[in-house]
Residue frames as a rotation matrix with the C-alpha (Angstrom) as fourth column:
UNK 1
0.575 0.818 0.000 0.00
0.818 -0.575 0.000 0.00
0.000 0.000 -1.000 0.00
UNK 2
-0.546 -0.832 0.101 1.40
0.777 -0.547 -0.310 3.24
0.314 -0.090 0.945 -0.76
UNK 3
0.225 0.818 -0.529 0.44
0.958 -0.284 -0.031 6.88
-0.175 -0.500 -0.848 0.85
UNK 4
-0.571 -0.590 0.570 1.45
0.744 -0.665 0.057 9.97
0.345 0.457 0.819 -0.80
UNK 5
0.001 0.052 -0.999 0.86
0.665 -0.746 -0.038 13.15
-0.747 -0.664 -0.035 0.62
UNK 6
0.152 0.339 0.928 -0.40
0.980 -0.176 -0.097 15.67
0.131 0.924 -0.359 -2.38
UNK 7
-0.781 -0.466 0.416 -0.10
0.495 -0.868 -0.041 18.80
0.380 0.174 0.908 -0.29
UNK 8
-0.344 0.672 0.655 -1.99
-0.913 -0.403 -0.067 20.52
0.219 -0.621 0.752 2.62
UNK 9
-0.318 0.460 0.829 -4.54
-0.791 0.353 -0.499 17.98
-0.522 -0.815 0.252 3.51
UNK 10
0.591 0.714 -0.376 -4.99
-0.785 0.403 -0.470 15.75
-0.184 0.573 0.798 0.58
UNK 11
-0.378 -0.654 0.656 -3.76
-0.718 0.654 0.238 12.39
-0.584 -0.381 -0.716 0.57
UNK 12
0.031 0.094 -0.995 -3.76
-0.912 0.410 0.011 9.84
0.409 0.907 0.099 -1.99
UNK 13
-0.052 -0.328 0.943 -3.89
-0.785 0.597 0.164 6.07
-0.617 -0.732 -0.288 -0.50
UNK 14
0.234 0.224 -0.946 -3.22
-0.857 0.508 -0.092 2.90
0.460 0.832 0.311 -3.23
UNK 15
-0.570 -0.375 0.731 -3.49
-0.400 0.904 0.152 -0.51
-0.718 -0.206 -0.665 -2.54
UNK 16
-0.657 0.322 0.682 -6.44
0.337 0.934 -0.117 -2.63
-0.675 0.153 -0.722 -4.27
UNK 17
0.414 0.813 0.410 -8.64
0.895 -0.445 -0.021 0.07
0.166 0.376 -0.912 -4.27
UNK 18
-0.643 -0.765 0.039 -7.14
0.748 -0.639 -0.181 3.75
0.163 -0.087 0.983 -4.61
UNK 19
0.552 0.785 -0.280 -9.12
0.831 -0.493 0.257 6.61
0.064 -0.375 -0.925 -2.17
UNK 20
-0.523 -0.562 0.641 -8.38
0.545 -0.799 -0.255 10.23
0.655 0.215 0.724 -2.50
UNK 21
0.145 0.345 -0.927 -9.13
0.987 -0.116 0.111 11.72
-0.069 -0.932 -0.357 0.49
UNK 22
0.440 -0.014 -0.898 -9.92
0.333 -0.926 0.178 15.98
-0.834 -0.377 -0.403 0.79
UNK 23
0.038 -0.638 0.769 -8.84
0.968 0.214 0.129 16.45
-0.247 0.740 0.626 -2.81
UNK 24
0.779 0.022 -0.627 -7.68
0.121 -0.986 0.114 20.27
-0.616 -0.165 -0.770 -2.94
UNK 25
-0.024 -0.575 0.818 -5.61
0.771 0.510 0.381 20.27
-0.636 0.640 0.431 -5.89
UNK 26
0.480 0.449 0.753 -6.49
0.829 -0.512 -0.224 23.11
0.286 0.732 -0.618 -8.19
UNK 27
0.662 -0.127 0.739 -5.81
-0.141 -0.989 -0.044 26.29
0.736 -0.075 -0.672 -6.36
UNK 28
0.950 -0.232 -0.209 -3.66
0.268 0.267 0.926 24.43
-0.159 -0.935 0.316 -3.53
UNK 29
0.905 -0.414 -0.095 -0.19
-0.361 -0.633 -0.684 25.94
0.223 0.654 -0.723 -3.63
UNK 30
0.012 -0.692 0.722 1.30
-0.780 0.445 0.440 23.18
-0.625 -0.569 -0.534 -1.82
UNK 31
0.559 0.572 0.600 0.31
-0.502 0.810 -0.304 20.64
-0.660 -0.132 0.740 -4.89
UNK 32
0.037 -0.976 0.216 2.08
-0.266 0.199 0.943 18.34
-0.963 -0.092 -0.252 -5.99
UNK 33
-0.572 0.185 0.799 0.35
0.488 0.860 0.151 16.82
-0.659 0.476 -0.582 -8.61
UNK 34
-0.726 0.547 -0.416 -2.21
-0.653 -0.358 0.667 18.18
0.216 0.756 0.617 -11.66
UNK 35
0.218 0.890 0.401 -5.94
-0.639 0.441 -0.631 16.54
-0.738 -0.118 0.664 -11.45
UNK 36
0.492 0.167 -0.855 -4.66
-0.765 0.552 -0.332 14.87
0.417 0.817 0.399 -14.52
UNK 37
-0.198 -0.924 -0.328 -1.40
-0.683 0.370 -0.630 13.22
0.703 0.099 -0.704 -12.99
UNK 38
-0.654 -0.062 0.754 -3.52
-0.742 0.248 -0.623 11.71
-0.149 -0.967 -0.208 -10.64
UNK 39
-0.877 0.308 -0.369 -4.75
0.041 0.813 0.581 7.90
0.479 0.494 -0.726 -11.18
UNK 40
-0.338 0.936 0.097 -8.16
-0.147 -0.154 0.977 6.46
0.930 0.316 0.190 -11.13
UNK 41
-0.706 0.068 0.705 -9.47
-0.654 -0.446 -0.612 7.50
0.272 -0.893 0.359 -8.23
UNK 42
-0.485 0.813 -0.324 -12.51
0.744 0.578 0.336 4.20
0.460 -0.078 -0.885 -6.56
UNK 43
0.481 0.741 -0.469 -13.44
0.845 -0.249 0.473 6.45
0.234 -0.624 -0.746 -3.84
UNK 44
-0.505 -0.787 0.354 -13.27
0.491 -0.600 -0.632 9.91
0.710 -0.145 0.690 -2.26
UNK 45
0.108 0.149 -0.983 -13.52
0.985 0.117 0.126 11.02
0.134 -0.982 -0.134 1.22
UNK 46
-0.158 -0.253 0.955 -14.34
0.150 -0.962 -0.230 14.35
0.976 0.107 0.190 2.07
UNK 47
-0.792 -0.063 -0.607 -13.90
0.605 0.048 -0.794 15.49
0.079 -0.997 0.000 6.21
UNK 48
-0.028 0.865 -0.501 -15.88
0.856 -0.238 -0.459 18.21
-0.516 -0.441 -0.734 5.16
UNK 49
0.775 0.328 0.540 -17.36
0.631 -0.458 -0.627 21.14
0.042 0.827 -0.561 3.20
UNK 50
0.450 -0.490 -0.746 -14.22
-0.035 -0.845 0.534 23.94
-0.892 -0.215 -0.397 3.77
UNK 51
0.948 0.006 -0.318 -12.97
-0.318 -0.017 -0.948 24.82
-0.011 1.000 -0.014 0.10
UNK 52
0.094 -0.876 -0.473 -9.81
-0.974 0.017 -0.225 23.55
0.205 0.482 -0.852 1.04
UNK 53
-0.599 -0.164 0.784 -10.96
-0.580 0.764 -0.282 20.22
-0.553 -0.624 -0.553 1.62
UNK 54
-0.320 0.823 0.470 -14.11
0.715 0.535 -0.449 19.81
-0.621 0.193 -0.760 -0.80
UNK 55
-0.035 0.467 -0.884 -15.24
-0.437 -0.802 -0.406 21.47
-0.899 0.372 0.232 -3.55
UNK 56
0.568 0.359 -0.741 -14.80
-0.748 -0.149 -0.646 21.39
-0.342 0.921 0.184 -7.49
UNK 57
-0.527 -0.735 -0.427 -11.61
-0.817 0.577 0.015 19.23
0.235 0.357 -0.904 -7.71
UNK 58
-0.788 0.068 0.612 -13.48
-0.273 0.853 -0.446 16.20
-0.552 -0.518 -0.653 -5.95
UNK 59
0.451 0.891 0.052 -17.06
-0.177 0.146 -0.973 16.25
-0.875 0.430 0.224 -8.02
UNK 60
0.296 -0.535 -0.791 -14.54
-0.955 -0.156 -0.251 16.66
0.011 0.830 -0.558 -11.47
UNK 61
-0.655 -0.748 0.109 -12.59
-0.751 0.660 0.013 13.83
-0.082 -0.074 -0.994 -10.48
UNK 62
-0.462 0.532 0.710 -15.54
-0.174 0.731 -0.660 11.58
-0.870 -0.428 -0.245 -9.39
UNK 63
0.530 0.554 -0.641 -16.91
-0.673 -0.185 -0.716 12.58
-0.516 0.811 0.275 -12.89
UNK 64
0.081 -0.800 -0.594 -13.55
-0.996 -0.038 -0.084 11.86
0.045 0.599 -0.800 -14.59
UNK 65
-0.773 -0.576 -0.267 -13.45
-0.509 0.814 -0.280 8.10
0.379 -0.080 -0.922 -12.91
UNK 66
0.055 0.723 -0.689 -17.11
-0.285 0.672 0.683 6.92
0.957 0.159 0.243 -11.77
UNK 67
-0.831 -0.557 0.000 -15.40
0.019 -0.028 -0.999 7.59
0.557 -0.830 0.034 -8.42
UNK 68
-0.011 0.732 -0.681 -17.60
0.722 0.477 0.501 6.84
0.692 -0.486 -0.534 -5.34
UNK 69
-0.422 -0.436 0.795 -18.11
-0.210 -0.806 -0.554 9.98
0.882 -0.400 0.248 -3.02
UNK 70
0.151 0.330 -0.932 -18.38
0.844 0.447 0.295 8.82
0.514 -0.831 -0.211 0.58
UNK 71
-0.683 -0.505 0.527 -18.85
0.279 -0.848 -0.451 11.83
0.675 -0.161 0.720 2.95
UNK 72
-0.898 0.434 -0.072 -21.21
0.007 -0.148 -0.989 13.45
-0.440 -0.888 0.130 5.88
UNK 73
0.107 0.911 0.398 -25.21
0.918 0.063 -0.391 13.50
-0.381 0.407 -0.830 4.29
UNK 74
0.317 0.363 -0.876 -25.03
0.325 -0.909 -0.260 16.75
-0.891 -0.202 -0.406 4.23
UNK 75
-0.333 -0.900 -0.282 -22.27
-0.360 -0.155 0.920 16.86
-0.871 0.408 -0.272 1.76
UNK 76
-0.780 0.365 0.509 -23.90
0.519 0.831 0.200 14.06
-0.350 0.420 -0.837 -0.57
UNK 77
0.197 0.920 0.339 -26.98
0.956 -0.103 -0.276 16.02
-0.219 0.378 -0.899 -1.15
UNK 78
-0.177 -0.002 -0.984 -25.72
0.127 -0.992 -0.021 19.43
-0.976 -0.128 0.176 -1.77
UNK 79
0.813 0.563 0.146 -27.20
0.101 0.111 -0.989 20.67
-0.573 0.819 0.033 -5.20
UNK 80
0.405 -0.720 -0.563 -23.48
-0.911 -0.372 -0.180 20.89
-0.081 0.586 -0.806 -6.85
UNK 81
-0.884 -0.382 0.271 -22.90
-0.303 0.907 0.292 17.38
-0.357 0.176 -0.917 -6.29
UNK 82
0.059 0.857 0.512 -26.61
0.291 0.475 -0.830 15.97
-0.955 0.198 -0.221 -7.02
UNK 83
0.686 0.337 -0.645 -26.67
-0.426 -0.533 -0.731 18.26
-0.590 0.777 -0.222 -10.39
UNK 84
0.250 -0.608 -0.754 -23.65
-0.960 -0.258 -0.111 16.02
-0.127 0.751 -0.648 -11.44
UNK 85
0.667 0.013 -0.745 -24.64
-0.496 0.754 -0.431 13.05
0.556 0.657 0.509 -11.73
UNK 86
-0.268 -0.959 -0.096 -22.00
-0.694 0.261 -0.671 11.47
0.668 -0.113 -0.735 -9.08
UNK 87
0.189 0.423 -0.886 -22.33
0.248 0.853 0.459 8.59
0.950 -0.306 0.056 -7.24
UNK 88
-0.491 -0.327 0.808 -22.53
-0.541 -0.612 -0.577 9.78
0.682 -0.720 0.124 -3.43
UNK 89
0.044 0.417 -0.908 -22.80
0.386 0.831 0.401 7.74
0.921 -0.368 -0.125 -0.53
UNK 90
-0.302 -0.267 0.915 -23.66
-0.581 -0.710 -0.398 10.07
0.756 -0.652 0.059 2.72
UNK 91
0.011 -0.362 -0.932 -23.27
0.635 0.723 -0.273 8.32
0.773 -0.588 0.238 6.13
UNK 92
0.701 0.408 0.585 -22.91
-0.226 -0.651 0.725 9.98
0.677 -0.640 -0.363 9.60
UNK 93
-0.585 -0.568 0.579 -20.36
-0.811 0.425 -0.403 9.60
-0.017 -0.705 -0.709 12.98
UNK 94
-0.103 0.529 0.842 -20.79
-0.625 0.624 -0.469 6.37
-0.774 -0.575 0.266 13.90
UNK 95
0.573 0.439 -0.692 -21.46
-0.733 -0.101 -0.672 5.16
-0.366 0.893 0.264 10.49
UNK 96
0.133 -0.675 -0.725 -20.16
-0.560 -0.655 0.507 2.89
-0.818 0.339 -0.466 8.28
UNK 97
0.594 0.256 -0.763 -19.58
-0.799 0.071 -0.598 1.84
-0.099 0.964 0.247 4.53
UNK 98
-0.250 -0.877 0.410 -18.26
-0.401 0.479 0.781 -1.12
-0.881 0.031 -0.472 3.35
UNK 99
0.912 0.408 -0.036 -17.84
-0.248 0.481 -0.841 -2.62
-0.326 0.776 0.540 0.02
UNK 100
0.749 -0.657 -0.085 -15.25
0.092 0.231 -0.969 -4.71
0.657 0.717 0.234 -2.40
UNK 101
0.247 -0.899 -0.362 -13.13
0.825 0.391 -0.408 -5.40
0.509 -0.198 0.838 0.64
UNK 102
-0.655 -0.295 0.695 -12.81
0.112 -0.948 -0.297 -1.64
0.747 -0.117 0.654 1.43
UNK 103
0.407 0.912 0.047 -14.61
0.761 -0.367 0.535 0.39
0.505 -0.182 -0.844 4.51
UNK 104
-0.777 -0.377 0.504 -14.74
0.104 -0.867 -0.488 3.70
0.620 -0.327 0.713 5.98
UNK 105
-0.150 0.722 -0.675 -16.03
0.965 0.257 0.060 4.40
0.217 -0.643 -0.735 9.12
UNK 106
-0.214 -0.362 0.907 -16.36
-0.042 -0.925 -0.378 8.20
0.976 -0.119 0.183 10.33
UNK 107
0.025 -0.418 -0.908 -15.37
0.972 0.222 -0.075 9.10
0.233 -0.881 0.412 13.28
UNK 108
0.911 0.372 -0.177 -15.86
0.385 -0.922 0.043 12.71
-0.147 -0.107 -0.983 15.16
UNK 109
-0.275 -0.791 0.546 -13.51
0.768 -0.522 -0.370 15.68
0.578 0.317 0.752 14.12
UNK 110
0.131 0.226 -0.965 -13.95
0.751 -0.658 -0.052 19.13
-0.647 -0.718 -0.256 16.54
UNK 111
-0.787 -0.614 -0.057 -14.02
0.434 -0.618 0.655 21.73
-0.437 0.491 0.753 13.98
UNK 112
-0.179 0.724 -0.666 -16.34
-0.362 -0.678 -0.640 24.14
-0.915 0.127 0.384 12.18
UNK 113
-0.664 0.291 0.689 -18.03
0.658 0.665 0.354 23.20
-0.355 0.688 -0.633 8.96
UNK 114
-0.972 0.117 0.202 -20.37
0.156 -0.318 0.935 24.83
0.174 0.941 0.291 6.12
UNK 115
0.144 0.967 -0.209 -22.84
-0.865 0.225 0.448 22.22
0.481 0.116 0.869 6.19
UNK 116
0.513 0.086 -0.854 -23.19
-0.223 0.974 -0.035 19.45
0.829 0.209 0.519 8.29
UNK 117
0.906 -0.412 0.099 -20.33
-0.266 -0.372 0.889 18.42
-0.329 -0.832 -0.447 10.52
UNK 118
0.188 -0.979 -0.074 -16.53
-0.980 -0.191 0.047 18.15
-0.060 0.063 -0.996 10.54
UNK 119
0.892 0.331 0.309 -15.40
-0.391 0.907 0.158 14.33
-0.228 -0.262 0.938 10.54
UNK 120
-0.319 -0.881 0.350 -12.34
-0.776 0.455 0.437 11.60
-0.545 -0.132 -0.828 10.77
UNK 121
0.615 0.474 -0.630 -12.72
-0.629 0.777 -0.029 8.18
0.476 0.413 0.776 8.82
UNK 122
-0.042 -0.291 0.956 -11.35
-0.512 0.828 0.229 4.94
-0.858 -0.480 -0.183 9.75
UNK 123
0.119 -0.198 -0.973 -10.04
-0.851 0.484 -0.203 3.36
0.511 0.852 -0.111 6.41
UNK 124
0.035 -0.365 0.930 -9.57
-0.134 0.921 0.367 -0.85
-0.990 -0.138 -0.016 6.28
UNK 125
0.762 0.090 -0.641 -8.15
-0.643 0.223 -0.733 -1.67
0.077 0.971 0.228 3.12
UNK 126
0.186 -0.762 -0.620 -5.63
-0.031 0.626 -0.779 -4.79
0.982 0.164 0.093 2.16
UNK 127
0.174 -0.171 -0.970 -5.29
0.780 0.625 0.030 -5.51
0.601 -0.762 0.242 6.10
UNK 128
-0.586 -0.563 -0.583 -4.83
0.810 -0.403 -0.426 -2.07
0.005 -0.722 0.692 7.38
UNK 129
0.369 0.906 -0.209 -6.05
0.929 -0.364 0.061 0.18
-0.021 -0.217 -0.976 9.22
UNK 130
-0.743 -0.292 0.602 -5.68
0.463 -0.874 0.147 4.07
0.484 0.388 0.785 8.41
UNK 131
0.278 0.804 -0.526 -6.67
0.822 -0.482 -0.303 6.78
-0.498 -0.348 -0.794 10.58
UNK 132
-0.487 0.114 0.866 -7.77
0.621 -0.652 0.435 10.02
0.615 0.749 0.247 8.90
UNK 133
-0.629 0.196 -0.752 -8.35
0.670 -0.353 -0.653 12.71
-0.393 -0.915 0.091 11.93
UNK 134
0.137 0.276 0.951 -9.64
0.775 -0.628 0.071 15.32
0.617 0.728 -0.300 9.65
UNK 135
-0.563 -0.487 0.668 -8.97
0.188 -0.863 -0.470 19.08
0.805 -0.139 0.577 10.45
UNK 136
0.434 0.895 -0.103 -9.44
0.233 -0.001 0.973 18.98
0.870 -0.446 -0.209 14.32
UNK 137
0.014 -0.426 0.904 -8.35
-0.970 -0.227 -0.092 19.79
0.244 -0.876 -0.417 18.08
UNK 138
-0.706 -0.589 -0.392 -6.91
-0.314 0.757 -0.573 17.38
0.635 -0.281 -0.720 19.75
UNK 139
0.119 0.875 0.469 -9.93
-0.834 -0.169 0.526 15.24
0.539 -0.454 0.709 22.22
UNK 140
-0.538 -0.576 0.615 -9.80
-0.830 0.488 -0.269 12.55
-0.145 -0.655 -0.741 24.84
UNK 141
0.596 0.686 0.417 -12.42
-0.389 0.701 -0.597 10.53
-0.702 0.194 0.685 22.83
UNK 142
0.224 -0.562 -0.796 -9.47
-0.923 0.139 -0.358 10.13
0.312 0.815 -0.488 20.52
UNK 143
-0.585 -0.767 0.266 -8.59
-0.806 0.586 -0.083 7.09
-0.092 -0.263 -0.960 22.76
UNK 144
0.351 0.888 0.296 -11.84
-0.352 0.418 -0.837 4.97
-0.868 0.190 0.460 21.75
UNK 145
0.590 0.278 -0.758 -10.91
-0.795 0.035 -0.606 4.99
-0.142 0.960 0.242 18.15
UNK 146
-0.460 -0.852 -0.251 -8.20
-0.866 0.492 -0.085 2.35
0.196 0.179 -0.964 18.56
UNK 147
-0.855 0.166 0.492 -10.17
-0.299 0.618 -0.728 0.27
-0.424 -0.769 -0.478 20.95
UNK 148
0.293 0.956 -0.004 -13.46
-0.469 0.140 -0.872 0.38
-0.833 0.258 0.489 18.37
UNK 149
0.828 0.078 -0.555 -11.56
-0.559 0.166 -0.812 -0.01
0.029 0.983 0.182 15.40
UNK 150
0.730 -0.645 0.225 -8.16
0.559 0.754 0.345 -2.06
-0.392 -0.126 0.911 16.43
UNK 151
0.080 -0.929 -0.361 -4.70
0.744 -0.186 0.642 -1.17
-0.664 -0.320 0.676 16.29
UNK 152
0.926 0.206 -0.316 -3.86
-0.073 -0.723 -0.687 1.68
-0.370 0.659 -0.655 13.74
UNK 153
0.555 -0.674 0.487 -1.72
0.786 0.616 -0.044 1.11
-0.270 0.407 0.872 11.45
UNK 154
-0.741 -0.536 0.404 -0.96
0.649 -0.725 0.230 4.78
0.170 0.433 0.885 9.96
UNK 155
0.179 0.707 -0.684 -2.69
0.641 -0.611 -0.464 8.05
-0.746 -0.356 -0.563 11.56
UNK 156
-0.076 0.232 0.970 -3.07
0.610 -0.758 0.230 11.41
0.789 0.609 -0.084 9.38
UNK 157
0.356 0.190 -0.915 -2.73
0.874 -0.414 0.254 13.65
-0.331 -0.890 -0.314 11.80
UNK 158
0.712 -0.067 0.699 -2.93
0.029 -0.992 -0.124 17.67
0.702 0.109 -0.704 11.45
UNK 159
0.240 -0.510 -0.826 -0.31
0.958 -0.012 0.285 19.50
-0.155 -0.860 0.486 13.31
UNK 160
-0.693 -0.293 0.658 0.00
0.276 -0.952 -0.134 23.58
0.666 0.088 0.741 11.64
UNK 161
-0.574 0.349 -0.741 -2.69
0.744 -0.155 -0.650 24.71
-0.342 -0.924 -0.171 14.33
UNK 162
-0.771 0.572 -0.280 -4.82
-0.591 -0.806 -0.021 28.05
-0.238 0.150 0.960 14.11
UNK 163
-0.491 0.411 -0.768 -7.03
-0.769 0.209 0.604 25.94
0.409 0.887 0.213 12.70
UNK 164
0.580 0.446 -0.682 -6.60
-0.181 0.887 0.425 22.86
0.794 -0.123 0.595 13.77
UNK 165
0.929 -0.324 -0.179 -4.26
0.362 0.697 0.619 21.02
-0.076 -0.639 0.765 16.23
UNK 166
0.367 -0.925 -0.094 -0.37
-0.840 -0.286 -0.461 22.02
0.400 0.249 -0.882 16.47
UNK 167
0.114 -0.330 -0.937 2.42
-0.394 0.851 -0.347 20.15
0.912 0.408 -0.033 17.03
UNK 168
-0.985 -0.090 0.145 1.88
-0.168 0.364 -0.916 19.48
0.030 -0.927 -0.374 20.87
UNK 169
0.067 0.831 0.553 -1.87
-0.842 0.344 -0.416 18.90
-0.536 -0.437 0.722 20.89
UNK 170
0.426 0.298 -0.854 -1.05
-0.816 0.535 -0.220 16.52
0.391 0.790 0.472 17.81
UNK 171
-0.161 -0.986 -0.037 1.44
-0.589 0.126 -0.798 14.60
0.792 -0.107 -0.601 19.86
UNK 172
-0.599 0.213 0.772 -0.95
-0.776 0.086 -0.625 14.03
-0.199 -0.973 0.114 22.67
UNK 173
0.230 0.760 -0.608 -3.07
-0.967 0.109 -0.229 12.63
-0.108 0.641 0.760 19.65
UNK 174
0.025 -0.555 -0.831 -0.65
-0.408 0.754 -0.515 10.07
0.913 0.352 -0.208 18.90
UNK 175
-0.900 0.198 0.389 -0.71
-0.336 0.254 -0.907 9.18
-0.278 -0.947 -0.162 23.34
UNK 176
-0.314 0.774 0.550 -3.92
-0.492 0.363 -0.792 8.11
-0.812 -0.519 0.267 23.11
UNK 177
0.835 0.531 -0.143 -4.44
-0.530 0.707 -0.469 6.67
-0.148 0.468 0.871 19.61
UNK 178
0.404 -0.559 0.725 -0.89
-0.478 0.547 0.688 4.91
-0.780 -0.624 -0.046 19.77
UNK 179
0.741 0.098 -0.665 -0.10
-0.596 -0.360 -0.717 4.52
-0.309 0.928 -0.208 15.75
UNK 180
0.526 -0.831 0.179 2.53
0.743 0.552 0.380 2.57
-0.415 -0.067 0.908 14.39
UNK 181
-0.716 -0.491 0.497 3.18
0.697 -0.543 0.468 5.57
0.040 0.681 0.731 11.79
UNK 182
0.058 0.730 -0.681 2.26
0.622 -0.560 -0.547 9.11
-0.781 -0.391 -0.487 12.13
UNK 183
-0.372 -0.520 0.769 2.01
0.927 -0.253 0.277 11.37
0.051 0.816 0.576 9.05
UNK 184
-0.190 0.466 -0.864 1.62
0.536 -0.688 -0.489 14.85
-0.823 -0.556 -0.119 9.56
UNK 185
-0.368 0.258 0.893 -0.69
0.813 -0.377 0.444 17.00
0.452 0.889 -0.071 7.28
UNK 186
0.585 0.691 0.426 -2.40
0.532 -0.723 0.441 20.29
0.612 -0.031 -0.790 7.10
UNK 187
0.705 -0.484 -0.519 0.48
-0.005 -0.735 0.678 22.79
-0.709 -0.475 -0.520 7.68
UNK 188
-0.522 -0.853 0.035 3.15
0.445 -0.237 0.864 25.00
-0.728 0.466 0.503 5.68
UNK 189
-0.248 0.370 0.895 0.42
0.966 0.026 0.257 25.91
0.071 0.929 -0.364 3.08
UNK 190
0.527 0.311 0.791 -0.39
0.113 -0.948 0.297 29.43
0.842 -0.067 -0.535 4.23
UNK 191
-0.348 -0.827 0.441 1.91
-0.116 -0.429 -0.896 31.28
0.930 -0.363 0.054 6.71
UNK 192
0.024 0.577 0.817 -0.99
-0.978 -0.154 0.138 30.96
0.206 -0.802 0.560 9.83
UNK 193
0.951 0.291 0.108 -0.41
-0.309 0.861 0.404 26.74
0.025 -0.418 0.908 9.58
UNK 194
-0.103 -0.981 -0.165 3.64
-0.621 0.193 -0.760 27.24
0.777 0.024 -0.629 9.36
UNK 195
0.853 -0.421 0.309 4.54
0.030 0.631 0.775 23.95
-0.521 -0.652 0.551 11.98
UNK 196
0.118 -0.985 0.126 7.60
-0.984 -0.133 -0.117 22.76
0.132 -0.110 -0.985 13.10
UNK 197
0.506 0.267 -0.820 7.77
-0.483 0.875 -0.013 19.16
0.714 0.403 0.572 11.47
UNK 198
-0.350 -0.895 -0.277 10.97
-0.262 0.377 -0.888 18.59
0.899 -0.239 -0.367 13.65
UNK 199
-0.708 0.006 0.706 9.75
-0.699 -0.148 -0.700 19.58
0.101 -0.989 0.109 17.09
UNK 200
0.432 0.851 0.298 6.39
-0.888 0.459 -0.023 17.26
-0.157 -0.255 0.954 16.60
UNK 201
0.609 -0.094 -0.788 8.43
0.031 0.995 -0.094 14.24
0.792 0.033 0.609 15.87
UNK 202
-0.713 -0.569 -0.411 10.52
0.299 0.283 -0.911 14.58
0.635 -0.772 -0.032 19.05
UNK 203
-0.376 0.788 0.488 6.92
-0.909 -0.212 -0.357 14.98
-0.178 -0.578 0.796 20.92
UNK 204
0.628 0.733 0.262 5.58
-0.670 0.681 -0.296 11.89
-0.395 0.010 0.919 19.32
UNK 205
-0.092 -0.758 -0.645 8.45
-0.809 0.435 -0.396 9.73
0.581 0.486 -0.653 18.54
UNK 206
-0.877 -0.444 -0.183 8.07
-0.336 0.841 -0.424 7.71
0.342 -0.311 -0.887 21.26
UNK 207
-0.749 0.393 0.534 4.80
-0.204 0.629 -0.750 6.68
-0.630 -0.671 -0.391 20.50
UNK 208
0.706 0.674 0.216 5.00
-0.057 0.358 -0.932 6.24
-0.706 0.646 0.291 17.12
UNK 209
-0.564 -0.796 0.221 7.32
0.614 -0.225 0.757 6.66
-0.553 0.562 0.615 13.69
UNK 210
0.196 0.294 -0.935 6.97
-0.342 -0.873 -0.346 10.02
-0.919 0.388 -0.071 12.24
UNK 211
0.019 -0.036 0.999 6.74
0.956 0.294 -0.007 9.80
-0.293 0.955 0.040 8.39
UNK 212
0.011 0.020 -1.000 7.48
-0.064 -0.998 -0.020 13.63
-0.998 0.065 -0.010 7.27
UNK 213
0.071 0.271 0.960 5.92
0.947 0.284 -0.150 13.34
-0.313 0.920 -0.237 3.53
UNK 214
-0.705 0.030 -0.708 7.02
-0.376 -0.862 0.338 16.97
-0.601 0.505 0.620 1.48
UNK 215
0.180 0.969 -0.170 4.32
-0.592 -0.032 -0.805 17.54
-0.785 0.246 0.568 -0.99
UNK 216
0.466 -0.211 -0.859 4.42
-0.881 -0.026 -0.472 14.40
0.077 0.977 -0.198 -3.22
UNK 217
-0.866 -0.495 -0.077 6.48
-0.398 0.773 -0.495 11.69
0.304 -0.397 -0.866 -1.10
UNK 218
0.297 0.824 -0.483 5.27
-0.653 0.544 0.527 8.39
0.697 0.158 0.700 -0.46
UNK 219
-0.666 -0.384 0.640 5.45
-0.679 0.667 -0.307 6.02
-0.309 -0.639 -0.704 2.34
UNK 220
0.052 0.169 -0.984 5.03
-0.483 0.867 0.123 2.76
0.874 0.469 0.127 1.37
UNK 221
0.159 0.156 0.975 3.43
-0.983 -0.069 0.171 0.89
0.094 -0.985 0.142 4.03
UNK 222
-0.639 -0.406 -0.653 4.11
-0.567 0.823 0.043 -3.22
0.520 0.397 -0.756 4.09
């Protein structure tokens, strides 16, 4: 399985099935990649309506490939996705999808939102488990998510703050959900989420392996 890291908050995950998660890609100035350069997409996972997380690049794409859009209800019915014709499967916390081997659970996120609410998923694909925190503050319900869903192979885990988490609430993140591999996302893209990749892996090092992915790198997970 490989995970590539696209830039800001979008994340690319290939194994059997290949899920593009928060595709911001167009106007993102951290991206690595063109909407073309980017293979057929099965599914895509939005945390939630914020234009850098959801918008045009994800309906296109889903067009472009027949792609499956898994995401809060709200999301799913909005009249820019319905008017195009995309397959959309809307769910809820608690929730979850499963098909062809593949499932996504969501999972709460603390964070403001459009429509709807903020959310995390819980990927299982090819034996592993992938957490996706979406853009959130660090919570002490974070320590459930292991214990509902089993061990975690590879977290997503914000860490530029203002926003979301920084690189000490993210750290605490990694204490309580206990990762083998932590990749940090959602920071460097605008001067207000500048983090300090260094300082969060000597917070959470010893209770996980940082993966620091520049836009574009892959970790290749066995």
């Amino acid at each position: 399985m490989k995970i590539t890291r696209l830039g800001h908050a979008a994340v690319l995950i290939e194994g059997s099935k290949t899920v593009l998660v928060d595709p911001y890609i167009t106007d993102n100035p951290q991206a690595a990649r063109k909407i073309e350069e980017i293979p057929k997409v099965d599914y895509i996972l939005a945390t939630h309506d914020h234009f850098d997380h959801f918008g045009q690049d994800a309906i296109d794409i889903a067009k472009r490939d027949g792609s499956t859009l898994f995401a809060v209800h709200e999301i799913t019915v909005r009249d820019d996705v319905t008017k195009a014709g995309i397959t959309a499967v809307g769910a809820n916390v608690g929730g979850t999808y499963s098909e062809e081997g593949i499932s996504f659970s969501i999972t709460p996120a603390i964070h403001s939102t459009g429509g709807g609410i903020s959310s995390g998923y819980v990927i299982k694909l090819d034996g592993k488990t992938i957490y996706q925190s979406g853009d959130t503050s660090v919570f002490s319900d974070m320590k459930l998510i292991p214990k509902l869903f089993g061990d975690i192979d590879v977290a997503l885990l914000p860490i530029g703050g203002h926003y979301t988490m920084d690189e000490k609430a993210a750290a605490l993140a990694v204490d309580f959900l206990k990762p083998d591999v932590t990749i940090p996302i959602h920071y460097d893209t605008w001067p207000p989420i500048k983090a300090d990749t260094s300082l969060f892996t000597s917070l959470a090092g010893s209770n996980t392996k940082v993966h620091v992915l520049d836009p574009g790198q892959t970790y290749e997970a066995s």
